[in-house]
C-alpha positions as a Markdown table, in Angstrom:
| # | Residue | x | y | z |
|---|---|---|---|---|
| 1 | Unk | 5.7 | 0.1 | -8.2 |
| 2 | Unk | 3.0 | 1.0 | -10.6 |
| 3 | Unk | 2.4 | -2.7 | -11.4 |
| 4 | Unk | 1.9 | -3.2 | -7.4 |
| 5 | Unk | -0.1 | -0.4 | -6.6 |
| 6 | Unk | -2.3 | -1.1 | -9.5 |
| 7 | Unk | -2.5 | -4.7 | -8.7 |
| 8 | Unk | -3.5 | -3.7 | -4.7 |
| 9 | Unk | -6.8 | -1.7 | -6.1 |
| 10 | Unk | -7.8 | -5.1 | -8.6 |
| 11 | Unk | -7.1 | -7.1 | -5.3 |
| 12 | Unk | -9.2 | -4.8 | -2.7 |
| 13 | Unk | -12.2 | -4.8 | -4.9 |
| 14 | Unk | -12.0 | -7.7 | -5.8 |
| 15 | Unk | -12.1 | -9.2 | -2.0 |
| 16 | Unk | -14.7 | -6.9 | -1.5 |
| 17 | Unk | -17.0 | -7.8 | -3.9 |
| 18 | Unk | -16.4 | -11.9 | -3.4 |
| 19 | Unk | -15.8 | -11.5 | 0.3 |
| 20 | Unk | -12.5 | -13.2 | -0.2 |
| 21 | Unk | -10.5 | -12.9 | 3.3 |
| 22 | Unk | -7.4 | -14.7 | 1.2 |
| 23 | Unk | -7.4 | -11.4 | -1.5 |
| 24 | Unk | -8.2 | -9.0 | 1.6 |
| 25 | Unk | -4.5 | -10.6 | 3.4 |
| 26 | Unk | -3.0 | -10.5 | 0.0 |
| 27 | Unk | -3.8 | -6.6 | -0.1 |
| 28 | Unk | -2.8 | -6.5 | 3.5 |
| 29 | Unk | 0.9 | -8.0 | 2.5 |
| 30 | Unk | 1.2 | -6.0 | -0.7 |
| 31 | Unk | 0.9 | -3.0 | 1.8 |
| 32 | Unk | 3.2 | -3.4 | 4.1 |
| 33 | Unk | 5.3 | -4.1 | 0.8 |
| 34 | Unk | 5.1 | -0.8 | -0.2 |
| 35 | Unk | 5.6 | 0.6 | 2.8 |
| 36 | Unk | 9.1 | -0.7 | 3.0 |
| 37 | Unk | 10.1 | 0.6 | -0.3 |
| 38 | Unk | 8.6 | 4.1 | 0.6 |
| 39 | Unk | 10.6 | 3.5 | 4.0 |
| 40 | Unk | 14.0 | 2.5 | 2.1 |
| 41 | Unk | 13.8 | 4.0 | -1.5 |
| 42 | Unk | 12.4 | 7.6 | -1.5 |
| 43 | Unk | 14.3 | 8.7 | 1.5 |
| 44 | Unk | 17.3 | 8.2 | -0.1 |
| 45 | Unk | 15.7 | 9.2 | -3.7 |
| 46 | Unk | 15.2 | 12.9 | -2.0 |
| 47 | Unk | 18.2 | 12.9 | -0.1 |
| 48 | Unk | 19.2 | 13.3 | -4.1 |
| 49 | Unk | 17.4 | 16.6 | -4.0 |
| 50 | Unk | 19.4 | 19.6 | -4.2 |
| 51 | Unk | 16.5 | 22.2 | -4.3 |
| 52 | Unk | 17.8 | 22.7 | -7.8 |
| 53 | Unk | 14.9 | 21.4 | -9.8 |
| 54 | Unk | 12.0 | 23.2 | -11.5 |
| 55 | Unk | 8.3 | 22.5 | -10.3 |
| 56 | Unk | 8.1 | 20.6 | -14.3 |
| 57 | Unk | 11.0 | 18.2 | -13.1 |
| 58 | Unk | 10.7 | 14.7 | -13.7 |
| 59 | Unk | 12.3 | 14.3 | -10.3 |
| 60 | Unk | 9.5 | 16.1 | -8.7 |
| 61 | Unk | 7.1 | 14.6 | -10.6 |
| 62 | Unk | 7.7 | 11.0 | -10.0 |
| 63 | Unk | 8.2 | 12.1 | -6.2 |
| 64 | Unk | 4.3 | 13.4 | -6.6 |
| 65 | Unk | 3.5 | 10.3 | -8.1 |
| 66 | Unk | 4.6 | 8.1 | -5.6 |
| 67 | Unk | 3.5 | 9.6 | -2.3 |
| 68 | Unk | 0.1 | 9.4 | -4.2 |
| 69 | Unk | 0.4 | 6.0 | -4.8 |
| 70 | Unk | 0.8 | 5.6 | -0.8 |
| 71 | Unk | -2.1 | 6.6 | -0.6 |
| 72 | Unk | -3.9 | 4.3 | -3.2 |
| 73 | Unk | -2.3 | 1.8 | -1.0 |
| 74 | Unk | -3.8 | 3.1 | 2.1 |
| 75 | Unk | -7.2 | 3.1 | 0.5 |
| 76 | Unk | -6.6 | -0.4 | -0.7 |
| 77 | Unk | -5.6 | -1.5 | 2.8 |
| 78 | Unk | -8.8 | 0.2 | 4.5 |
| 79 | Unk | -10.9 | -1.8 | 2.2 |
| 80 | Unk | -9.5 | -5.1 | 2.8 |
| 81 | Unk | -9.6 | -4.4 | 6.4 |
| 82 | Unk | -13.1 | -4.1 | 6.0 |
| 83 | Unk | -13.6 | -7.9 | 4.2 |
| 84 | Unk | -11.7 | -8.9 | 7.1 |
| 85 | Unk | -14.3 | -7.5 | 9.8 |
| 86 | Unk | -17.0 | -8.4 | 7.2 |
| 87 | Unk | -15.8 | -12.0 | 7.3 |
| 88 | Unk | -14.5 | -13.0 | 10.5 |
| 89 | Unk | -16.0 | -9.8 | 13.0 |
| 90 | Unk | -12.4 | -9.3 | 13.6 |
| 91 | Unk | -11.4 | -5.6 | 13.8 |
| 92 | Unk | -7.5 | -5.6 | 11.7 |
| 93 | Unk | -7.4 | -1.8 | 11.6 |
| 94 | Unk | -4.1 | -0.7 | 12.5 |
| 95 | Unk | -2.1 | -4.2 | 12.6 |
| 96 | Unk | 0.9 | -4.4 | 10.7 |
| 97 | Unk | 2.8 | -7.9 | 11.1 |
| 98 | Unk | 6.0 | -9.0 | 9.2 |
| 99 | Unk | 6.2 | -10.5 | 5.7 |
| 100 | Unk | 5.7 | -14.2 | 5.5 |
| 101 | Unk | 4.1 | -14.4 | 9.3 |
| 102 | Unk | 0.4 | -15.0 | 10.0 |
| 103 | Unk | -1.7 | -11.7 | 11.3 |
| 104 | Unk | -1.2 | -11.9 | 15.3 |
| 105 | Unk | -4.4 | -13.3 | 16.9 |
C-alpha cells in the first residue's frame, strides 16, 4: 500500500506540472483503489482489536499509518481533480465511477 500511495503523490505532481489529464485519471483510479482496500481490509484488521494493545503497538501503529495514507490519497485526488478542470473546464470534484469504466459525462 505504501508502493501505491507513494506512486499516487509521483503521479498527482506529475499531471500537475505536465498538465497530463491521462496521469490526473490514473490518480483518480488509484484512489478509488485505495478506497476499497480501506473499505474491505482495515475494517476487518480492527475488528482484530481487542483493546489490549499498548499505544507503542505495531498494531496501532500501522493502523495510524494507514488512515494517514488515506489522506495522502485524498490530497493526491484533489490535485488531479484540479488538472482535470485545468484541462477540460470540467469540474470532477466529488465523482467516483467504477474501475475499468470511463468518468460519467
Amino acid at each position: 500500500m505504501a508502493d501505491l500511495v507513494g506512486e499516487m503523490i509521483k503521479n498527482s505532481l506529475d499531471s500537475f506540472i505536465r498538465n497530463d489529464l491521462e496521469m490526473a485519471e490514473e490518480v483518480r483510479r488509484t484512489e478509488q483503489i485505495t478506497d476499497d482496500l480501506n473499505e474491505t481490509d482495515f475494517p476487518r484488521a480492527s475488528d482484530l482489536y481487542d483493546g489490549g494493545f499498548q499505544n507503542d503497538s505495531p498494531f496501532l501503529n500501522g493502523y495510524a499509518g494507514i488512515k494517514k495514507s488515506g489522506a495522502y490519497c485524498r490530497s493526491c485526488q484533489g490535485i488531479a481533480d484540479m488538472v482535470t478542470y485545468m484541462v477540460t473546464g470540467e469540474c470532477v470534484r466529488h465523482q467516483t465511477y467504477a474501475l475499468g469504466e470511463k468518468e460519467p459525462a
